[in-house]
C-alpha positions in Angstrom: 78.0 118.1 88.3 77.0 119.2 91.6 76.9 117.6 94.8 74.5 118.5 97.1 73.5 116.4 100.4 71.7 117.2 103.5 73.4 115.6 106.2 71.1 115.2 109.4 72.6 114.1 113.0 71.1 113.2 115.8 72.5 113.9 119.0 71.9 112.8 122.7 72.0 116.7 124.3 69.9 119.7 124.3 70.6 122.6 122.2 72.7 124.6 124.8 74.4 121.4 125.6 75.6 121.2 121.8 77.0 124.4 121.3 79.2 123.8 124.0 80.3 119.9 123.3 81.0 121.6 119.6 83.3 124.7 121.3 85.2 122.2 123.0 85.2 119.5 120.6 86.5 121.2 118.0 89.5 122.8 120.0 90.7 119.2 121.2 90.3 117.9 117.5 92.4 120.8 116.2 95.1 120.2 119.0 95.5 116.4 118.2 96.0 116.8 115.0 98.1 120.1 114.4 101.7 119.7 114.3 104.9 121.4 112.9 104.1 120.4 109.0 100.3 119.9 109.1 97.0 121.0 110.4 95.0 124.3 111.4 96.3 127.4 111.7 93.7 130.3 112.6 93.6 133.6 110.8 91.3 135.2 112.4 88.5 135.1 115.2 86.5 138.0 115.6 82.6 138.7 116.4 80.6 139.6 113.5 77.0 141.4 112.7 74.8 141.1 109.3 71.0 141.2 108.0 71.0 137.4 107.0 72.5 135.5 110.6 72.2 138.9 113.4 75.5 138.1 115.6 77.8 135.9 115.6 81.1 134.2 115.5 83.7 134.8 112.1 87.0 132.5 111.8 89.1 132.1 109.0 91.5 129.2 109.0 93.8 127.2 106.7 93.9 123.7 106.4 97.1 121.6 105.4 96.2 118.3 104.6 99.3 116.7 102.9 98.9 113.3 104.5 95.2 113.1 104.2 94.5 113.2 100.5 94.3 110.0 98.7 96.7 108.9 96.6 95.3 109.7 93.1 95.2 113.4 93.7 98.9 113.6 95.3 99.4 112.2 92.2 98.2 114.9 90.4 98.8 117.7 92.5 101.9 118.8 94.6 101.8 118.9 98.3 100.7 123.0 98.2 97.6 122.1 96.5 96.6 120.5 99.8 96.3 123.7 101.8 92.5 124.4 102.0 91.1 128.0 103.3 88.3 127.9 106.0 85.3 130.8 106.3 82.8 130.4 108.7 79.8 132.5 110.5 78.9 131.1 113.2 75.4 132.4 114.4 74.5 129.7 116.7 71.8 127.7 116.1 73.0 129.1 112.4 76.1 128.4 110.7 77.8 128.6 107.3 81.3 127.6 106.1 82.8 128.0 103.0 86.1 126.2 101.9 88.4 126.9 99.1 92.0 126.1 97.8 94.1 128.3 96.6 95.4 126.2 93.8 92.0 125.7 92.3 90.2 128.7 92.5 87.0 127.2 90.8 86.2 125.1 93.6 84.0 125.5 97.0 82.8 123.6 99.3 79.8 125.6 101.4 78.2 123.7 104.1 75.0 125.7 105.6 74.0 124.2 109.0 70.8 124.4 111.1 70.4 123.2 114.7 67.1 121.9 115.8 65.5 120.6 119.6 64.3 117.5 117.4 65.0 114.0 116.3 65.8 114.8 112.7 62.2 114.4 111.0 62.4 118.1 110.3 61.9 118.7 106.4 63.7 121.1 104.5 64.4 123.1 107.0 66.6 125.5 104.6 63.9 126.8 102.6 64.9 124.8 99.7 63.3 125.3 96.3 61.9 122.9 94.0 64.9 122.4 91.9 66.8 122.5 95.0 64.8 119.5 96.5 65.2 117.9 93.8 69.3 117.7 93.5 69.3 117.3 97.0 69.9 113.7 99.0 69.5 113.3 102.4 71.3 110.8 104.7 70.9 110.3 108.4 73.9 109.8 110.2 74.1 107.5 113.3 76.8 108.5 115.9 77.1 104.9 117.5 78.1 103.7 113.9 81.5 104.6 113.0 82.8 103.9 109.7 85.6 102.0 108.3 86.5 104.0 105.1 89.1 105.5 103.8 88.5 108.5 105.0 87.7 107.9 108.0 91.0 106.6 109.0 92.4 109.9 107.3 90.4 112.0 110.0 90.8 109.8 112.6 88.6 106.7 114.2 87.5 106.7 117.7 87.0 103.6 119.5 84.1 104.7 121.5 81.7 101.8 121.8 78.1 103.5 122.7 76.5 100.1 123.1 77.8 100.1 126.6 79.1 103.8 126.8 77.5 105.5 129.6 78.4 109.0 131.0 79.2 109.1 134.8 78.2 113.0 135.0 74.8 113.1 133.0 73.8 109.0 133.3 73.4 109.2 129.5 73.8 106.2 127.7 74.1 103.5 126.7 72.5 103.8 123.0 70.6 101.2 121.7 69.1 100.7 118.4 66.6 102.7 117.9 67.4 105.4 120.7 67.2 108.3 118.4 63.1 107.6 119.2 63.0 107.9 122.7 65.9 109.7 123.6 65.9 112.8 125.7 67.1 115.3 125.8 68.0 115.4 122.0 68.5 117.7 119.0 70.0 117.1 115.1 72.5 119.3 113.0 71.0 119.5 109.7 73.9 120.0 107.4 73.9 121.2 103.6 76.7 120.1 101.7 77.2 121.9 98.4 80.3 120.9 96.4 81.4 122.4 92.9 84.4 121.8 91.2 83.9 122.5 87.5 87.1 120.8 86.2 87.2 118.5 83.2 87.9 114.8 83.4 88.7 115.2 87.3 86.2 117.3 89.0 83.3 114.8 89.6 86.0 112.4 91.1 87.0 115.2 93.7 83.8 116.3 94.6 82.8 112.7 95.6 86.1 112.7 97.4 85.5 115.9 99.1 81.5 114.6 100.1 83.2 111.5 100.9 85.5 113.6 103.8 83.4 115.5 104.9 81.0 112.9 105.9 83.4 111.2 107.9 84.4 114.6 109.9 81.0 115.0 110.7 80.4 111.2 111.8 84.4 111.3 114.1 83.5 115.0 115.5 79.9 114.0 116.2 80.8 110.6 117.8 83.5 113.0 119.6 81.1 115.4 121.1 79.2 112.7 123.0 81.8 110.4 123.8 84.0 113.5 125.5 80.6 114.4 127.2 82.6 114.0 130.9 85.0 116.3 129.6 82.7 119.7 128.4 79.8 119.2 130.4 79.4 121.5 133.1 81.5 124.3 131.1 80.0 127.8 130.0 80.3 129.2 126.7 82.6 132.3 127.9 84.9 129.5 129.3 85.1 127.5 126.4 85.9 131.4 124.6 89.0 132.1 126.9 89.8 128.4 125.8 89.8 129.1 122.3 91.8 132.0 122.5 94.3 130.4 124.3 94.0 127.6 121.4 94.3 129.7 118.9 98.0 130.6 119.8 98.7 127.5 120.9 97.7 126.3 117.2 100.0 128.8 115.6 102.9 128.1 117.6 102.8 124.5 116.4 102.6 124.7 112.7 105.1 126.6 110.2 103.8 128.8 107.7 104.2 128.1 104.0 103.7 130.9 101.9 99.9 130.9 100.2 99.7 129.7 96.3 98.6 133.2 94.5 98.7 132.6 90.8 95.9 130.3 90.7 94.7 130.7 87.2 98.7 129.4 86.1 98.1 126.5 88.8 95.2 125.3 87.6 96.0 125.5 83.8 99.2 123.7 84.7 97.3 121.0 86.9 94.5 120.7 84.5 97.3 119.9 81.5 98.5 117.3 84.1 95.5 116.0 85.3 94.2 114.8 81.6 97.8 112.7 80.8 97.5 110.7 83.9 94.0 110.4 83.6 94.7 109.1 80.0 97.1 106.9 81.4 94.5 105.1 83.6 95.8 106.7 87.2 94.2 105.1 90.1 92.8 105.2 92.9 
């Protein structure tokens, strides 16, 4: 089966206002949690032109995750299963990433994402069709409630408290119930989530898993890009670019590099054959 959810967040800042608190959001979240055996390594960051998104921003990245997966699938997979690979096109206010593994070259993760000045009553905003509508489900996220999941300990949990958060360089702040009504300025990410991982006996598990994870990066790197607002604001775009740069080789100076799983058609065979005896055997979560 599957999964396919339309994310929307709300967010305290003008459109301009994002793409900068994202820039510089997602370099300090890669820096915190990049180290010698885990985290992000960048393959590539280059500009890029096409018919569907005009100009933009490419990156390819790899993920390693050992730590982060829950136990089940560690169970079921060994530690270089965990290294995920990371497409995106970033067209600002238009963006699409794609994720695979290696190990199981069935599966995909695409998340298609739309930026718009509003307060997330926008619908369907990515030209879905019927049948599309109809699979999809749509949850609003609230920045000023984190959650207390699994997974969102295995992202990581800020302990910003935006009931009496208030900025000192914009006066934003605090948010109350409700202030995604009144706020302003304010826009939302509308975020498509399609998962797929066709595998017998274990794929519907690890698609939840995967929606599961991603919806707690987006709540963390949301509730990030406000409560860092001192931090970014005032910054240009071309500053934030010579900061990534920088990043990016500071990012591959931390992490070793494990060669890349190739044979994935052996891999999954092999996984799949393991998969269904401890699935048999009642493995849990």
């Amino acid at each position: 089966m599957v999964q396919v959810k339309e994310f929307r967040i709300v967010m305290p800042m003008s459109l301009e206002e994002y793409r900068v608190a994202q820039t510089f959001m997602v370099l300090k979240m890669q820096q915190q949690s990049t180290n010698e055996a885990e985290g992000v390594e960048v393959l590539e960051n280059k500009g890029f032109e096409d018919d569907v998104y005009g100009k933009g921003q490419y990156t390819s990245k790899l993920y390693r995750l050992q730590s982060k997966a829950p136990s089940w699938l560690t169970t079921l997979a060994p530690k270089d299963a965990l290294i995920m690979q990371e497409e995106s096109w970033n067209a600002y206010p238009r963006c699409k990433t794609v994720i695979k593994c290696p190990y199981f070259a069935k599966l995909s993760v695409t998340i298609e994402t739309i930026h718009l000045e509003d307060n997330g009553k926008s619908e369907n905003v990515h030209g879905l069709n019927k049948e599309q509508l109809a699979a999809r489900h749509v949850e609003f996220i609230d920045i000023t409630m984190p959650t207390t999941d699994y997974w969102s300990y295995a992202v990581g949990n800020g302990n910003f408290d935006f009931s009496t958060f208030k900025s000192e360089k914009t006066g934003r702040g605090p948010l109350l119930e409700g202030w995604q009504e009144n706020c302003n300025p304010v826009m939302t990410a509308y975020k498509l989530v399609t998962i797929k991982a066709p595998y017998w006996g274990f794929g519907g598990k690890l698609e939840q898993a995967l929606l599961a994870g991603e919806r707690a990066l987006f709540v963390e790197s949301h509730r990030n890009c406000f409560g860092w607002i001192d931090e970014w604001y005032g910054m240009t775009v071309e500053q934030l670019s010579e900061l990534e740069e920088q990043g990016d080789c500071l990012l591959n100076q931390k992490i070793s590099k494990p060669l890349l799983l190739t044979d994935t058609e052996d891999h999954e065979s092999k996984f799949t054959d393991n998969s269904k005896t401890h699935l048999q055997q009642g493995v849990k979560t």
